[in-house]
Every structure is written in C-alpha cells, then in structure tokens.
N, C-alpha and C positions, 0 to 999 in steps of 0.2 A: 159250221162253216170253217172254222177257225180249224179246227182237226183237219181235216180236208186239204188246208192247204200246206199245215206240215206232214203230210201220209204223202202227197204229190210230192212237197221239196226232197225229203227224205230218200226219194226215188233216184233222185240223182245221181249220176254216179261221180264218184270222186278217185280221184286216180292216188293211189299209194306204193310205196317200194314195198316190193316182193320179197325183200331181204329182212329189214327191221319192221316195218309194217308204218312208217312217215307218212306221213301227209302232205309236208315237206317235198314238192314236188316243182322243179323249177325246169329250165329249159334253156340249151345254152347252143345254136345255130340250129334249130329245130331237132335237137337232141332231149328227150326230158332226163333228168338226174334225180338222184334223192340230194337234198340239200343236208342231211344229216349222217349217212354211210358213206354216200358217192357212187352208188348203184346206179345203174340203167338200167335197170330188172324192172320196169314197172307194168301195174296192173291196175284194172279198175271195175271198182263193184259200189253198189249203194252204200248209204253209209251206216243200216244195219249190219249187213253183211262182213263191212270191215270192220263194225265193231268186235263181229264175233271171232271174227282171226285174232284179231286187237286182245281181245280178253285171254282165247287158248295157251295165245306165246306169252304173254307177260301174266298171268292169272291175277285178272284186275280189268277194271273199266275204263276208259277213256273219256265216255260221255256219258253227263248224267240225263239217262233217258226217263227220268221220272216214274222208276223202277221200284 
C-alpha cells in the first residue's frame, strides 16, 4: 500500500524553469517566475520525468530515488 501511494504522489506534476531546470517556481501577480534565473519559461512534468532532464543537463541526480 505504502508503494502505491508514492507511485500516485510521484505522478504529480511539478512545475520547473525551462531554462536551469528550478523547482524554485514562485508567482508574482499571476506571473510564475524561476526564483533562481528569473525566467518565465516554465514547464511542468512529473517529477520523474524532471528528474531525467535534472540529470542530462547537470550529469547528476537531484533526488535520491532509492536507486
């Protein structure tokens, strides 16, 4: 059961800059920004999925997915 409910959280999608790949993701009169470039590039994919960008651009992990 316990898997299950992070396989469903995991699904979520998390919104990140297009630009550096932040998570960092704030909102400034219904504008989102990267709190870390200053982009308004943003995008949003599960948060496998941004792991995998996360890792191509920086060649490295962000989250330890118990890999």
């Amino acid at each position: 059961m316990e898997e299950r409910k992070y396989t469903e959280y995991d699904e979520e999608p998390v919104e990140y800059c297009a630009h550096c790949l932040s998570l960092a993701i704030m909102d400034l009169d219904g504008m989102p920004y990267c709190n870390k470039c200053g982009s308004t590039d943003i995008n949003k994919a599960n948060i496998r999925e941004w792991e995998k960008l996360y890792g191509a651009k920086y060649a490295g992990s962000y989250l330890n997915l118990g890999k």
